[in-house]
N, C-alpha and C positions, 0 to 999 in steps of 0.2 A: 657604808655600802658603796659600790663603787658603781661603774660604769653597765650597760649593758646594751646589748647591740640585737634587734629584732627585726629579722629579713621576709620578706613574702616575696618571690618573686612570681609573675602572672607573666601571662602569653604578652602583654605589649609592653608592662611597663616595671620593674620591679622597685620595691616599697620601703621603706625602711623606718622604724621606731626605733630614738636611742634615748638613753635619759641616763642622767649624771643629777645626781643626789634630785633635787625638786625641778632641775631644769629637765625638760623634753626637747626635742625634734624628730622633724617630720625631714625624708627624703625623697623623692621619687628621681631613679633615673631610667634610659630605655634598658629594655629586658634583651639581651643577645642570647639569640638563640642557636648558637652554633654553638655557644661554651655558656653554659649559665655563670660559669665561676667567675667570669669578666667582668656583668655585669653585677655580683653579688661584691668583686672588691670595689669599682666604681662608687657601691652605695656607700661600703665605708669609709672611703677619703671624703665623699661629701660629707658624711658625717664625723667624723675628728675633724677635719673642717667646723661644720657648724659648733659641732661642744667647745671649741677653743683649745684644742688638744696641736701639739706643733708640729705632728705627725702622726701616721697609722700608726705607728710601732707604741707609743704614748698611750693613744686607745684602748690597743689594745692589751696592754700591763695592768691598765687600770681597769679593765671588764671582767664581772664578776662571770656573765655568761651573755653565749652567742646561741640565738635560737634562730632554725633555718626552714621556711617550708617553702617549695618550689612545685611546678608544672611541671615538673619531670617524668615523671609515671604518666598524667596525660599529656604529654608532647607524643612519648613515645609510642602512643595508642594513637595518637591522630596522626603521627607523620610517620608510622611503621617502621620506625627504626628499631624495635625486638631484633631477636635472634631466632633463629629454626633454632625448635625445638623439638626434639629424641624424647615421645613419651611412651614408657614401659609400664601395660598395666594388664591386669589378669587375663587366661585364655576366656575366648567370650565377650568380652569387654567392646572391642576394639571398636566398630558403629557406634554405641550409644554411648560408651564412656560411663556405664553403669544407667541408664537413663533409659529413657519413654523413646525409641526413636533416635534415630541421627543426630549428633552434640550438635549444638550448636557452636562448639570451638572449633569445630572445622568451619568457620563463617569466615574466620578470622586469622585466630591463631596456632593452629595446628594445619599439618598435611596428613592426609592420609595414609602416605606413603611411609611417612617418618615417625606412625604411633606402630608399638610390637607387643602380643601377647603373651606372656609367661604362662608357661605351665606350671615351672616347680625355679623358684627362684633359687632355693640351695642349691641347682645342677650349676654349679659356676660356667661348662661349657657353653651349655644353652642360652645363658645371658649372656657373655662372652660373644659367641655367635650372634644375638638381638644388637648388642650395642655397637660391634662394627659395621652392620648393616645402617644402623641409623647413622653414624658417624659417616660411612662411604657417602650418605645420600644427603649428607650436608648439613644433619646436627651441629650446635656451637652450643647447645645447652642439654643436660638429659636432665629428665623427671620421671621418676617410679610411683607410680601412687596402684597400689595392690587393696584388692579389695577384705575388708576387716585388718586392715591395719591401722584402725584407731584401738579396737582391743591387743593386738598383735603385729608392732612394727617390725618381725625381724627380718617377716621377707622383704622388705625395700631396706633394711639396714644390709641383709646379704648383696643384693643388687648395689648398693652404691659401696660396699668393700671393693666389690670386683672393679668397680671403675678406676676406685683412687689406687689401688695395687696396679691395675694397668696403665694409668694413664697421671704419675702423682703430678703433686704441683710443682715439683722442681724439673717437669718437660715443658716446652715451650709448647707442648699441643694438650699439656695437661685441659682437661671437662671438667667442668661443673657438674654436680649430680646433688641436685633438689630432690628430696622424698617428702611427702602429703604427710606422713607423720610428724615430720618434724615442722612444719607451717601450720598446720591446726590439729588440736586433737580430738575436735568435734566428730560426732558420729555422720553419715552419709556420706557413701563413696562416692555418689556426681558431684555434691558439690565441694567434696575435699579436692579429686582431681580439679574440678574449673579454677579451685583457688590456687594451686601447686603451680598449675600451668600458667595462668596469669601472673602470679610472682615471679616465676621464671623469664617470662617475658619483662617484665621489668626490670630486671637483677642487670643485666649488664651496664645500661645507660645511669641506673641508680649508685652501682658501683664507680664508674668511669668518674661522673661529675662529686658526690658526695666525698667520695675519698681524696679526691683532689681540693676540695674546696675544704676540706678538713688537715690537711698538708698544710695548703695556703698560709691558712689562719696562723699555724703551730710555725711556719717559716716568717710571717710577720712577727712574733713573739709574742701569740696568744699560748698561755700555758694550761687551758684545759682542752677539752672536749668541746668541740660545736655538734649542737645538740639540734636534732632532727624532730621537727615536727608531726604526731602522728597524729592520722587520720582518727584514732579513737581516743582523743586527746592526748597532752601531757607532752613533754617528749623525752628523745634518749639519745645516747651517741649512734655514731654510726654504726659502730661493731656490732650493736645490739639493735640493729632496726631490720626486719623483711620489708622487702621492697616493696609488698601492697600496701603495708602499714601506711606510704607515704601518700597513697594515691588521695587527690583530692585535698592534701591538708591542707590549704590552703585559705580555702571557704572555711574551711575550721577552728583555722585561728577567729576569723569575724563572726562567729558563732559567741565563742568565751569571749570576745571582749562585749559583746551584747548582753550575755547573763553577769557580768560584770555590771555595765551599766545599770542591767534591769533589778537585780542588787543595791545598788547604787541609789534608785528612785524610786525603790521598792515597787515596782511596777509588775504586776499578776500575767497581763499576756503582752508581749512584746513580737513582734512580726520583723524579721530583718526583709533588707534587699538589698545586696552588694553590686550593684552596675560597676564590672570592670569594660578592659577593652573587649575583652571576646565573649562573655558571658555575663548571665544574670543570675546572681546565686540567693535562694530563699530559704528561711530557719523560720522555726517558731517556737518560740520559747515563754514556757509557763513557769509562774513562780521563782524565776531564775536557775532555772535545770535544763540542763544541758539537752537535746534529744537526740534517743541512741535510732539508727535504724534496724529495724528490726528484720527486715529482709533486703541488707546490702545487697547491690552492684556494682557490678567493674564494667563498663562497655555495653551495657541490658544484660550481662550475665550474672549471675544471681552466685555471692563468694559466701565462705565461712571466714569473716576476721571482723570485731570490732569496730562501725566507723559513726561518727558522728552523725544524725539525719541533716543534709542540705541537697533543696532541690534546684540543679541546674538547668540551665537555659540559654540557649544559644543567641544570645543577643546582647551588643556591650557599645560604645562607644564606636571598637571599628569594626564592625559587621557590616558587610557587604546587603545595601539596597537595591531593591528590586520593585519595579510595576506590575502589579495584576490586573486581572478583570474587573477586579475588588477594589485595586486602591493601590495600598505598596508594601511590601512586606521588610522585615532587618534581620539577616541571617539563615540558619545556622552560622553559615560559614566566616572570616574575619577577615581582613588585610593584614591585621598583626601590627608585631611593632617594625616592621621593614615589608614591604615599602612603607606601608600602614596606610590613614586614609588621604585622599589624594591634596589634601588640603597641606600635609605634609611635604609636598613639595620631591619626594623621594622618590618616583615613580608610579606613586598608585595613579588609579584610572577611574576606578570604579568608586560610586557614590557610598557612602556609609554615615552611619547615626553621626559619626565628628562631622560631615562635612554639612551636615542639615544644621545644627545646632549654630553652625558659623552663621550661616545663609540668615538661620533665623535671628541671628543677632544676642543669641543667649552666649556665644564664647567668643570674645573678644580677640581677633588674631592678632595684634601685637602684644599681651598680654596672659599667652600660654606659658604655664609653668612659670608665671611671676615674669615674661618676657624673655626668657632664655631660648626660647624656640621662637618664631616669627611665622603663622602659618597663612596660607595663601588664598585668598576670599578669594580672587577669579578663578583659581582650581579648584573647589568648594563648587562653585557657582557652576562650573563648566562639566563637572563631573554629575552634577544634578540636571543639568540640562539634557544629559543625555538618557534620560526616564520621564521626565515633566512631560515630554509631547505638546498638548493645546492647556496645558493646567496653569504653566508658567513654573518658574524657577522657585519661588515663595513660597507656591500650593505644592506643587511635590517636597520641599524641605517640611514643610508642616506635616503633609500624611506619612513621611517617613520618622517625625519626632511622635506623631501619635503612635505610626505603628509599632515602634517602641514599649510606649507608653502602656498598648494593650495586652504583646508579649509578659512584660514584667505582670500588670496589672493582674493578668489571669492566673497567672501561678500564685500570685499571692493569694487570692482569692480562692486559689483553689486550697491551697495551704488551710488556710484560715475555717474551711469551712469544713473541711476534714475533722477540725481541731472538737467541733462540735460548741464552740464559742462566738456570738453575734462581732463581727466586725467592728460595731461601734465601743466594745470594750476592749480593744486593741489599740494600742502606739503601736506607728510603723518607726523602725529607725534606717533611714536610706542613706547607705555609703558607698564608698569606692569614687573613684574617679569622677563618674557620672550619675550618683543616689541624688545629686541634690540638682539637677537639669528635671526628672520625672517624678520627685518624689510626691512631691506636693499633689499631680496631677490624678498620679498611681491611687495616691490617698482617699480623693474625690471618686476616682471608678470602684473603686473598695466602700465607699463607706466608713473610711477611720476616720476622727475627729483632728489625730494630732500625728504631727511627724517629728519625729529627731533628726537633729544633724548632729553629729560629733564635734569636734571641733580639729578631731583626729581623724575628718570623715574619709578621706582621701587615699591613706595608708589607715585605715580602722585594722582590717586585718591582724598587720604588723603590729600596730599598737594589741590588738588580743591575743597573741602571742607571747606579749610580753607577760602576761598573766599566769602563763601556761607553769606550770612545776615539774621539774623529772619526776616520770610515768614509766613503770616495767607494769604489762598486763600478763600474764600467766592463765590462759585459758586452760581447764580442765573437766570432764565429765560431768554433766550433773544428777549425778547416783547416788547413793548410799554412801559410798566412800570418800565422798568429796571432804567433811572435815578433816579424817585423816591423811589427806594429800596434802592438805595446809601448812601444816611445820615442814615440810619437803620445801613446798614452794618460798616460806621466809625465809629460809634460811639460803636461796641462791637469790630472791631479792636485796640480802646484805650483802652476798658477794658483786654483784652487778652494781650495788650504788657505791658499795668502794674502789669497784673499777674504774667507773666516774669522776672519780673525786669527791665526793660527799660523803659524809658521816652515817653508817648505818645506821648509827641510836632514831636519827631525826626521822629515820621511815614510818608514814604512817599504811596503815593498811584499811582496807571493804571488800567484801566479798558482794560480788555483783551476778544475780542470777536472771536470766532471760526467759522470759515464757510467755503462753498469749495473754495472759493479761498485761503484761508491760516489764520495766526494769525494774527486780526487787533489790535495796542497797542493804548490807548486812556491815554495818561498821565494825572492824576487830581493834581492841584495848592489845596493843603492843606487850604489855606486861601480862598477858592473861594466859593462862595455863592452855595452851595452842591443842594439846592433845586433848584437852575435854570440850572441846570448842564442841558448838551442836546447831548446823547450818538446817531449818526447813527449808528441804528443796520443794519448791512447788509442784503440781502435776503440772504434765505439761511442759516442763522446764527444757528451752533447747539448748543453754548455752548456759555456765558458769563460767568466773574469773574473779582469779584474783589482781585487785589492782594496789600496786605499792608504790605510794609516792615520795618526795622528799620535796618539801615548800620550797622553791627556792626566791629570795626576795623581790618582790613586783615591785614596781616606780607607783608611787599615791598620784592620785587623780586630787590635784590641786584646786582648791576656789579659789577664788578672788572677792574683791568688794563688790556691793553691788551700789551704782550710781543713780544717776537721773533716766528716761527714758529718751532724752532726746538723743539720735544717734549721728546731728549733724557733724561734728568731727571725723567721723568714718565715710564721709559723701566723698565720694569719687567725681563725679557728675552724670549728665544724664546720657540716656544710648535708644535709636527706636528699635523697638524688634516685635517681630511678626507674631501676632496672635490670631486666634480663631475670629475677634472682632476685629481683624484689622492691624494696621500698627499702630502702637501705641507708646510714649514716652515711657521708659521705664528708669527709673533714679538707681543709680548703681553706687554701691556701697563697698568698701575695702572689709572684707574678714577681720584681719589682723587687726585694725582699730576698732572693730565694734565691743566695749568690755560689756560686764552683769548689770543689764539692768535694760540696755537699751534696747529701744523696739523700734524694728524697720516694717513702713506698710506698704503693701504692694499697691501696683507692677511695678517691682524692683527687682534687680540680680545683686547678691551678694556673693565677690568675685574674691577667692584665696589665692596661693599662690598657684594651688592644682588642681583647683576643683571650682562649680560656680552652682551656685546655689538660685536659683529660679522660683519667686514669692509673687502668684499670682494677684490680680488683681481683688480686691475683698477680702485677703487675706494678711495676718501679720508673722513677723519672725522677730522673735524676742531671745534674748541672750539669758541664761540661768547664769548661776553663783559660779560655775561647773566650766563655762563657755560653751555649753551647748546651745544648738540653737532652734528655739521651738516656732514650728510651724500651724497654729492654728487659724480654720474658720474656709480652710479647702474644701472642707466636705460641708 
């Protein structure tokens, strides 16, 4: 087995998990958001770097595969970089876009101006005439989405002939023309248009960066496919990815690598919380299964396309703090990773969760990122000053690490209790960047008994990505007919995983059916007579899919021995930092030296190269066989 290379890129910082036969490593470098592809090569010279590799090119010869998932789709919802979009949908339509009332994609993503009603989409002239009108008035993208063309796509197959004959790809003003038939084939006309329209809007920035970063690779001398992370797990190359598939995948990856884990410990309910820089992202996972959502969003708009369930939150490490009447609030909004927070030195102003954390002596500024960054406690200090008022500099860093604290705390909480399971039979596993600064704290306002740290907490993400297997999903009606659409669909899932590079024998196949009672999985025997297949569709059922995978090989989650409990060889020395009683001596510990066995008691910090892990007082952090690191006796 050779090498493989696993990218998460986020709003401040992008991620990276590589492993070469039993070794691993971890990367973090800053995330550029002008060009993601910058910061995506940056990750892998640091990594052929760390593997002992004498160059990228090295690396890359010897990787089996490259999985990619990125902020791309949400950058370009938050920074409006889309394109006007030209949508074409039936006479009548045009206000509600099939719906109760005024779309709400005119909030956002559509103009009034630039949607046109078809009468008779065979009259070529009348479209003809629709789409220069949208095109004069500043279209860069068209979508047709006509109503009953989930049974009957021919009117938007007629509408986008007319484009590509007028307009082919070999002119330099050649259009785009997305049809709603061809992105889902799910029944409901609102929300096939909101899903058409939001993948169009994402289709350019997704195009731009994905295909260049897939060039990259192939111009270093990677010789396959970099392979795209989707939102409803798995992934696939780029040819074969729609642009909403991508949205969000990112939380996704730290989803699979927690039902990994929870697999791993056999653990029944498992609670994530991934604190990056811009967001806090929650999962819960039962029995180690994956959770689908069953009424996706894109933006609060309500799509038809497969995604993972993870509930965001706008609060991460650099989230812009603020004073209330109340106290002090962290976010939505972010610094990012430029200027980022002011402690960085870069230009930021404004106070955020990194600059409190400094203040309160939980993150060491000569000691970020293993010392490769040096950040700046009187800009820390000085940026907090300007919200503290009469509280002092101490008392505002603490109400804005609680307010934090309470942000995350609540959504789990709220997760948890949806789940219709007591909190006290939940592990929480806290990762990213900043999971192991609140996790402990988060645990205690919850009610769980015990928290995980990964050992990969930092880049967790990227490390569950690694897990991840080429995934073609094939959504199809859930009718009567659905077996017999089945041999249709295997037989372009062997053509798509031989486009890949992969062996069609190794596909495995499930048939996955959606209704209100929940996800029903239909496992299909590869070798079984496809035409007498006999699928119970449920009542109720809103969504069917076929999902066809190929294994492709994951890096083992390695033990080690386990030793004594004493964990003085790992002692760093000691650091004071600010608590609710006061300050207080806290013994600070080196990650890297702590191996299986050893137990640290708090008020300590256990500081990695990227991440810092905070063990309050009355509480312990023990190291498993696994190098995980468990946090009990918070709550």
């Amino acid at each position: 087995m050779g090498s493989s290379i696993n990218i998460d890129t986020g709003g401040t910082f992008t991620d990276g998990y590589f492993t070469r036969g039993e070794q691993s490593l971890s990367v973090k470098v800053d995330t550029t958001p002008h060009d993601l592809t910058e910061c995506l090569a940056r990750c892998i010279a640091e990594g052929a770097t760390g593997l002992g590799y004498p160059n990228v090119q090295a690396l890359l010869l010897d990787t089996d595969a490259v999985r990619f998932s990125s902020t791309i789709g949400t950058n370009s919802i938050i920074q409006r970089t889309g394109p006007r979009i030209g949508l074409l949908v039936s006479a009548g339509a045009a206000d509600s876009l099939y719906g109760d009332g005024e779309s709400s994609l005119y909030e956002f993503f559509l103009r009034k101006d630039l949607v046109a009603e078809v009468a008779d989409p065979t009259d070529e002239e009348e479209v003809r005439g629709h789409i220069r009108r949208l095109l004069v008035g500043g279209a860069r993208i068209l979508v047709a989405s006509l109503r009953g063309s989930e049974d009957d796509p021919g009117g938007e197959e007629a509408v986008k002939k007319v484009v590509q004959r007028d307009y082919p790809r070999h002119y330099l003003g050649a259009v785009p023309c997305l049809v709603a038939s061809e992105v889902t084939p799910r029944p409901g006309a609102e929300l096939r248009t909101s899903t058409a329209v939001i993948n169009a809007y994402l289709h350019f920035d997704m195009v731009k960066s994905l295909y260049k970063a897939d060039e990259d690779l192939r111009t270093g001398g990677y010789p396959h496919p970099l392979l795209i992370v989707h939102a409803s797990g798995g992934v696939a190359r780029v040819a074969k990815t729609k642009a909403i598939e991508t949205y969000n995948s990112g939380p996704v990856g730290g989803v699979y690598g927690a039902a990994r884990l929870a697999e791993l410990y056999g653990l029944h309910h498992l609670v994530t919380m991934d604190v990056g820089g811009t967001s806090t992202d929650v999962a819960a996972i039962t029995s180690g299964v994956v959770p689908f959502d069953r009424r996706p969003t894109v933006a609060g708009i309500p799509v038809h396309t497969p995604m993972v369930e993870v509930h965001a939150i706008g609060g991460g490490g650099g989230s812009v703090a603020r004073r209330t009447g109340a106290g002090y609030t962290v976010g939505p909004d972010s610094m990012g990773a430029t200027p980022g927070p002011a402690c960085y030195g870069l230009g930021g102003s404004q106070p955020t969760a990194c600059d409190a954390e400094v203040v309160l002596g939980h993150i060491d500024p000569d000691w970020f990122l293993g010392g490769r960054r040096r950040l700046d406690a009187a800009r820390a200090r000085k940026a907090l000053e300007s919200i503290a008022g009469d509280d002092g500099v101490e008392t505002a860093a603490l109400g804005v690490h609680r307010a934090l604290v309470k942000v995350a705390g609540d959504e789990v909480a709220r997760v948890i209790e949806a789940s219709g399971v007591p909190a006290t039979q939940y592990v929480l596993l806290a990762f990213g960047g900043g999971g192991g600064l609140y996790g402990a704290e988060v645990a205690k306002a919850c009610g769980i008994p015990t928290v995980m740290s990964s050992l990969r907490s930092s880049v967790f993400s990227a490390f569950g990505i690694s897990g991840m297997d080429l995934s073609h999903v094939y959504e199809l009606p859930p009718d009567r007919e659905l077996a017999s659409r089945l041999a249709v669909l295997r037989d372009r899932a062997a053509l798509d995983a031989a486009g890949e590079g992969f062996d069609p024998a190794a596909l495995r196949f499930q048939v996955e059916v959606e209704s209100d009672a929940g996800l029903e999985i239909f496992p299909i025997d590869p070798s079984a007579d496809w035409d007498a297949l006999r699928i119970q569709v449920p009542s109720g059922a809103r969504a069917a899919r076929l999902r066809a995978t190929v294994p492709i090989p994951h890096a083992p989650i390695v033990g080690g021995t386990r030793g004594e409990p004493d964990p003085s060889a790992a002692k760093k020395g000691e650091r004071e930092v600010v608590s609710p009683d006061g300050v207080v001596e806290a013994t600070v510990y080196d990650r890297a030296l702590l191996r299986p066995g050893h137990v640290v008691h708090g008020p300590a910090l256990v500081e990695a190269v990227d991440t810092t892990i905070v063990v309050p007082a009355g509480s312990t952090f023990s190291v498993d066989d696994y190098g995980t690191g468990i946090i009990e006796g918070a709550a």
